[in-house]
N, C-alpha and C positions, 0 to 999 in steps of 0.2 A: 206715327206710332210704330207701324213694322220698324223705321228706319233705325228709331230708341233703340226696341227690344235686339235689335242685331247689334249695337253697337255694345249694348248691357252683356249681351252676351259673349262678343266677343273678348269685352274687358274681361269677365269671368273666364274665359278660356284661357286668356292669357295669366289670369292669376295662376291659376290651376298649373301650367307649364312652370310657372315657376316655383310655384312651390315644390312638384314635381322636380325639379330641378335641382331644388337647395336640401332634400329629403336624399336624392341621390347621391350627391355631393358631398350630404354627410356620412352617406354610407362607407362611400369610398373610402372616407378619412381612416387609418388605426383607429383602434381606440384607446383608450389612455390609459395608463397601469393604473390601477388601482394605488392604494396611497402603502399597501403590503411590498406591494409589488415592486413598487419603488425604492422604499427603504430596502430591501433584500438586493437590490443593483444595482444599489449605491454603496452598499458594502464592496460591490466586488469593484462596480466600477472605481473605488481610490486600490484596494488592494492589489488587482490586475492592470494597473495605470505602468504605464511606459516610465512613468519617475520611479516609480517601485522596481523595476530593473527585475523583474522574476524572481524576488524576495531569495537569495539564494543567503543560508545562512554565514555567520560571521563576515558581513556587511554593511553597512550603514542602513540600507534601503531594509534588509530584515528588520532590524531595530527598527524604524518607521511603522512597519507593521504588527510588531509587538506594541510601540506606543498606541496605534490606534486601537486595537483592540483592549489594551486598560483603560483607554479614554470611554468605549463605550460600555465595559466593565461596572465605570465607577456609573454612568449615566443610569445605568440599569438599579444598580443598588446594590451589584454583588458584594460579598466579601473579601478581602484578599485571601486567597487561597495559598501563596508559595512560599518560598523561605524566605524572599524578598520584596513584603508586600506581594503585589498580584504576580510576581515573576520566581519562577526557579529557576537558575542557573544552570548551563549543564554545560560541562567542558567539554568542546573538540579539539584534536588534533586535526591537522590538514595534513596526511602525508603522499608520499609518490613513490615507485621503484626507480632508482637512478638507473635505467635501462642499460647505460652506456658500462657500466660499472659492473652488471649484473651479468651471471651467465649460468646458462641450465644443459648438461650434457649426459650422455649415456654411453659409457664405457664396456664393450664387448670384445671378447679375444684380443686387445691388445690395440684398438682402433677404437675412436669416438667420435658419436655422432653428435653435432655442438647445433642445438637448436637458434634457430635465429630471434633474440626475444622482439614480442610485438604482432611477428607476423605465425611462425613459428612454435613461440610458447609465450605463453601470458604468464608474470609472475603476481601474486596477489601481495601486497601491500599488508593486508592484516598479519603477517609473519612477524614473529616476535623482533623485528628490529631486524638489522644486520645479522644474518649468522649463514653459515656455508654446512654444505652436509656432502656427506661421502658414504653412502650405506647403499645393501641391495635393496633389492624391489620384490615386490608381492601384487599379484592379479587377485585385486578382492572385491571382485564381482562389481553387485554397484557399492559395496561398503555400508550396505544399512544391518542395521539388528534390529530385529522386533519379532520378540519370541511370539508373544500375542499374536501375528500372523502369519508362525510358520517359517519366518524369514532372518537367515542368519546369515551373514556374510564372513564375521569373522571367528567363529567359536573353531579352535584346535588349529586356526591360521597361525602358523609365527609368523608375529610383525613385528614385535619388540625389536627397535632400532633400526626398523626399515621402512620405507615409502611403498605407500600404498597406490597401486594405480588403480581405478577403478572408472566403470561406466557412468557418466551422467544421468540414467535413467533409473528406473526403477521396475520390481516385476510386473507384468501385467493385472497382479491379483490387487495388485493396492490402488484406492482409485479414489477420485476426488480431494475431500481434505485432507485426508490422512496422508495419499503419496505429496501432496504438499508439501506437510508437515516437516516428513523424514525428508526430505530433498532439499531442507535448508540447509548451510553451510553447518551450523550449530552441530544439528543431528547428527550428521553424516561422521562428522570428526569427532564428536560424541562417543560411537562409538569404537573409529579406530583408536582414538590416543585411547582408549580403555582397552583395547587391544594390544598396547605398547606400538605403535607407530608413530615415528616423529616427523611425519609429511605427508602428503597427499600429491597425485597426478589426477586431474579428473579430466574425460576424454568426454567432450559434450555430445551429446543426442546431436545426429543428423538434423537440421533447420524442420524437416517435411516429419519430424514424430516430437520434437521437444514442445512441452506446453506452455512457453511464451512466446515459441516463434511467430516469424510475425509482426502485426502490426504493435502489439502490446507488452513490446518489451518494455520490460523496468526500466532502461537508462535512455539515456539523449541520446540523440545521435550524435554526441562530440565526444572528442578525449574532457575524461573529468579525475581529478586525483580526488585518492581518497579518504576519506572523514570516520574518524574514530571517535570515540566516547575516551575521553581522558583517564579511565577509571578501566586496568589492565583487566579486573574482574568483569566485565563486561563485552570482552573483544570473545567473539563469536569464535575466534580461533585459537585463543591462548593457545600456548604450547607448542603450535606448530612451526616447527623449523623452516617449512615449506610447502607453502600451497599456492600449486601452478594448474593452467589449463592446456591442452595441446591439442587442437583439431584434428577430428580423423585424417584431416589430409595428412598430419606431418607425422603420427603415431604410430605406425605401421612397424619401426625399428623398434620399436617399443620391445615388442615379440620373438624380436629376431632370435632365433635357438630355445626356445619356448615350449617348440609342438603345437603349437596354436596359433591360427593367426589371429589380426583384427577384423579380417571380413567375416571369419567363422564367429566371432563373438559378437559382433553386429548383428549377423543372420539368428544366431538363437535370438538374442533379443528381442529382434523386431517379431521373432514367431512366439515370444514369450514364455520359451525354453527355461531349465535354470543354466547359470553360466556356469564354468569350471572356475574352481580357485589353484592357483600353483607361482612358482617362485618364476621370477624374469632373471634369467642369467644377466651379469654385468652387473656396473655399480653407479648408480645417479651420484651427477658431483653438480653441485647446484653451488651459487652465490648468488645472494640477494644483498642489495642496497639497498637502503630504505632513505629519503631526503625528508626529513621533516618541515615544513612550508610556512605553517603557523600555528598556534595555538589561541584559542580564542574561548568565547562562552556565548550561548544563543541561548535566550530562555524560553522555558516553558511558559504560557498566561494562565490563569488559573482564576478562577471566580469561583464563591462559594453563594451557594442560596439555603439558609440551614435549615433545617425542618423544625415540624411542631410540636410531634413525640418526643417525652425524654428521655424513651428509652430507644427508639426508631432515629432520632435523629443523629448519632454516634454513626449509623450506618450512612453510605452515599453510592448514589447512584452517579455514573461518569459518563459527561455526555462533551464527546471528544471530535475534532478534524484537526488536520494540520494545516499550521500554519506559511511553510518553507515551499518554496518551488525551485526551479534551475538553473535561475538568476540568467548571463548573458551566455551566450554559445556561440554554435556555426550558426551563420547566416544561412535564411533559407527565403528563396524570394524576395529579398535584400531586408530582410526583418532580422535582426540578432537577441529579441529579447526574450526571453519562453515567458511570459505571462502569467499563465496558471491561470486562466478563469475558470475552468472548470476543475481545473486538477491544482490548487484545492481551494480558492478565495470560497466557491464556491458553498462548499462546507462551512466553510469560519461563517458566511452571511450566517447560512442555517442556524449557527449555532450560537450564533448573535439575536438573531432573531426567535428562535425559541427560547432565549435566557430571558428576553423580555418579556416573551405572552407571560410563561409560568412566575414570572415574581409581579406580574401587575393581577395577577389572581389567589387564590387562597393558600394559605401556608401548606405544604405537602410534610406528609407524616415523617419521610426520612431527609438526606439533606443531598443536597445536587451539587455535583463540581463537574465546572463546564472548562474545559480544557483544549488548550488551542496549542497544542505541540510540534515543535522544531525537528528538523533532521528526518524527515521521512521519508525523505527521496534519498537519503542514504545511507537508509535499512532500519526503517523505523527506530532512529537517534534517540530520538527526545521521550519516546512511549517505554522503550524498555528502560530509560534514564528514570523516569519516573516511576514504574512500577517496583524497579531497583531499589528505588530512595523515595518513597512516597510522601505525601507533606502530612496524610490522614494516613491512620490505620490502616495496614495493606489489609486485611480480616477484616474489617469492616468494607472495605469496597465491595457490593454486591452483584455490581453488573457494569459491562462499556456496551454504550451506544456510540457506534461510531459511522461518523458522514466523509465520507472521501469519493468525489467525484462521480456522485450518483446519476449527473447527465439529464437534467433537465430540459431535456429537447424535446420534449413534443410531451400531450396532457399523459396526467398519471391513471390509466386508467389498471395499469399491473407491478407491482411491488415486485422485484426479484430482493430476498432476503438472505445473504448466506451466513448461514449457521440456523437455517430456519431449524433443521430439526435435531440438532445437538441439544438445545436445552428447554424449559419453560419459558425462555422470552419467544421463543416460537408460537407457542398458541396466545405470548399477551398479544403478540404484534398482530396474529390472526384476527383477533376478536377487534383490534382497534381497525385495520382494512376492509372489514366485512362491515364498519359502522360507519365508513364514508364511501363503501360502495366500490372498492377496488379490493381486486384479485393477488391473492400471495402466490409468489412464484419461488421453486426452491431455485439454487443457480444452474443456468442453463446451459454455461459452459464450465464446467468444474475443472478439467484440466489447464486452465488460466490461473487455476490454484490459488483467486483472488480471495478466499474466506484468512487465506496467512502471509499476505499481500498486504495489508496494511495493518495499522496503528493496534486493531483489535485482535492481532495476533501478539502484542506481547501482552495484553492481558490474558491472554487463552493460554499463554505458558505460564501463570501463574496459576491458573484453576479458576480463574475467574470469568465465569459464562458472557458472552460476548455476539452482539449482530453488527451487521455492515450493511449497505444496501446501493441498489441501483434501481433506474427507471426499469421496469421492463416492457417484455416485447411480446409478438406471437415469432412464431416462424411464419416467413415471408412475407411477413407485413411492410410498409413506409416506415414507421418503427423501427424494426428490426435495418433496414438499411441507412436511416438516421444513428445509430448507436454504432455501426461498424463505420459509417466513412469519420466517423467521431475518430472510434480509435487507429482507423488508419491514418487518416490526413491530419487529425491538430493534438492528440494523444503528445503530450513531449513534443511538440512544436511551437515555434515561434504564433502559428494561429490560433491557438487556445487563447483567445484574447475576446475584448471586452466587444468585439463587431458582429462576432459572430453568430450567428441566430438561437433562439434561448426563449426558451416557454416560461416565464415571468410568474405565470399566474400558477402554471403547475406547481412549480416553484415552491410556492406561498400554498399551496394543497399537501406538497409533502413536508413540511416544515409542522402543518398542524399535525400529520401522522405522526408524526415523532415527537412534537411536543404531549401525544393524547398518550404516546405509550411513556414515555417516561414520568406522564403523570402516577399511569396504572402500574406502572413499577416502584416508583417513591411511593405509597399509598398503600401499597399490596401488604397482607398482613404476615406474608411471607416472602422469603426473599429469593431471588430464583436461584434455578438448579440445575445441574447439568442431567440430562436423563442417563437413567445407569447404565444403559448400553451404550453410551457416545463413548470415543474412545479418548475424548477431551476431559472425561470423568476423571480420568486413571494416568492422566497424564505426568510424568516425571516433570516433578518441578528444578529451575535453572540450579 
């Protein structure tokens, strides 16, 4: 009997070890996405696929991703949105500065200083074609006007037939969106050609004060020529004879016989002084070549979900990412393809996947156009294209929600929102974070100047109220150093790709926020509004 009961028993311990064993074993295992979770990275996984070559527009591999996303357009039940069924068309140009061709110099007492282009002097490609200038020079500050703040650069300046040189910065009083704002190309030139100047010199911010220095610059790290919108009313620089860049290092002639140097104009700066404005003896003689490379078209996608109102439904709510990434580059770690999975396949899943919740549930009051737009890697193309030439009513568009590379790396337990507090989509978007239990953050780096950084800034120069968003963070949290080795190491790299480590499930948690506000905005019995102190209220339209 003892001999049984120790044998019974010892079979029972030994069951026990194993199941102990197979209990652990499964702990070990992952666990398996959810079936959200999946569909969301399987969008990205074909979008970010190695065969799609970094979707770089006027490509073939672009078009592949424009098919795909009609295919699941139609699967969803959208409507065709474009002037071409589910696509709009939008012309580019490819162009280049024939460097070799080109030449930028400054002529003082009788000697000229002949900049080397490239290394030198940058010449910009957006210059109205071929054209050569000969005129003096004018020191105008940074070249912004905004009487609103106090700040005139060119009032009682004569420029009329002259080049502007001016500082890449801006004063220290303008800050967050707003110095964004003015410090676009648009602006800037904005208001010299309304000055009468037919050119620009702009001397950039030192790398250690400008707000994209850094990991988060806008462009690749390769030479890339550049991409225009077909349509001269649309070139950010019409008019311009000439617009170049010159490094503090090569600028210094600039001044010469002046009374001024460049270190003295630096130092006010960096103390946030105002500058002087006065005439630069000598005369800029500039040639620009322009090589035209191709001409092509990359659409826009467009899906419509119409609403229930008849009278609500005339209006639409725009729930936008882009679609385009860098296509092939420099090799880096012998990888040459920039991928984009986060910057922006990422987006398109979102926005793939919230066309589907909201049209498998109840008709919403106004109508939703879900927009997957071209060109944004090379100056939001495809957004200003369409808010240009809209397929709907530009007045009835009441709002963009827009998803560009919000960084799903780790759970969403904080919303950074920019533009939270320019208009009333700030308190929808509150009310809908506070009902899944995550914190609104406004942005926490505002001189990244990412609120007119993407897509949702060319609806915001239309007067059309507008959010953007990111994961957020605390300060010095795993978080917060998850989102900067992001943007330093795969930001515009070849490793922004589909291996990389990716919270799935948060994923699929911020897809529902966005899907709950754009309910509460289609729905809203009111349409939103820019709050009357934004300065996006009063905003000069293109």
């Amino acid at each position: 009997m003892t001999g049984t009961r120790f044998q019974a028993a010892g079979r029972l311990f030994a069951v026990a070890l194993l199941f102990a064993s197979i209990q652990l074993s499964s702990e070990e295992q992952p666990k398996a996405d959810t079936p959200a979770a999946a569909q969301w990275f399987a969008h990205i996984q074909y979008l970010a696929s190695d065969d799609l070559k970094g979707r770089l527009i006027g490509t073939t591999e672009y078009l592949q991703a424009v098919d795909y996303v009609e295919r699941q357009y139609k699967a969803i039940g959208l409507k065709p949105g474009g002037t071409d069924g589910y696509r709009q068309p939008v012309p580019f140009d490819q162009i280049e500065v024939d460097t070799a061709a080109s030449s930028l110099s400054i002529e003082q007492d009788g000697q000229a200083k002949t900049f080397a282009i490239g290394s030198e002097a940058i010449l910009n490609a957006h210059a109205n074609g071929n054209s050569t200038v000969n005129a003096g020079a004018v020191f105008a500050g940074y070249g912004l006007s905004i009487p609103s703040r106090h700040i005139d650069d060119v009032s009682g300046l004569d420029l009329k037939g002259k080049v502007a040189v001016v500082l890449g910065g801006s004063p220290s009083s303008l800050r967050g969106p707003l110095k964004a704002y003015f410090r676009t190309p648009i602006e800037r030139w904005r208001a010299l050609k309304a000055a009468g100047a037919i050119g620009v010199i702009i001397i950039p911010e030192p790398p250690n004060r400008a707000p994209n220095a850094g990991p988060q610059q806008p462009r690749a790290g390769f030479a890339r020529p550049t991409y225009l919108i077909a349509d001269a009313t649309l070139d950010p620089l019409r008019g311009a004879q000439l617009n170049a860049s010159i490094p503090i290092a090569a600028a210094s002639v600039l001044f010469k016989g002046s009374g001024h140097t460049l270190e003295e104009l630096e130092a006010l700066s960096a103390e946030g002084k105002p500058l002087p404005h006065f005439p630069i003896p000598g005369v800029i003689h500039a040639s620009v070549v322009v090589k035209q490379l191709n001409h092509f078209d990359a659409p826009n996608v467009l899906g419509v979900l119409e609403g229930s109102d008849k009278k609500l439904r005339k209006q639409y709510v725009v729930v936008s990412a882009h679609l385009d990434h860098l296509g092939v580059g420099r090799p880096v770690d012998g990888d040459s393809i920039y991928n984009g999975a986060m910057d922006n396949a990422s987006g398109v899943a979102s926005l793939l996947e919230i066309a589907k919740a909201i049209a498998a549930g109840p008709r919403l009051r106004r109508s939703i156009l879900f927009l997957a737009v071209t060109g944004e890697e090379e100056g939001l193309l495809g957004s200003k294209y369409f808010v240009a030439h809209p397929t709907v009513a530009r007045d009835q568009i009441v709002a963009d929600i827009n998803m560009d590379m919000v960084l799903p790396l780790f759970p969403l337990r904080y919303l950074e929102v920019q533009g939270l507090g320019e208009s009333t989509l700030g308190n929808d978007i509150r009310a809908i974070a506070q009902l899944n239990d995550i914190e609104v953050q406004f942005d926490k780096q505002p001189d990244e100047n990412r609120f007119i950084r993407s897509d949702q800034a060319s609806f915001i120069a239309h007067g059309i109220p507008a959010v953007a968003f990111k994961f957020g963070w605390i300060p010095d949290s795993p978080e917060q150093k998850t989102f900067n080795d992001f943007v330093k190491n795969r930001y515009h790299h070849p490793s922004d790709d589909v291996a990389q480590p990716v919270d799935k499930e948060a994923a699929v948690s911020f897809d529902k926020v966005i899907q709950d506000l754009t309910v509460r905005v289609s729905d809203a019995s009111t349409k939103p509004a820019w709050y009357p102190e934004s300065f996006f209220a009063h905003v000069e339209q293109p």
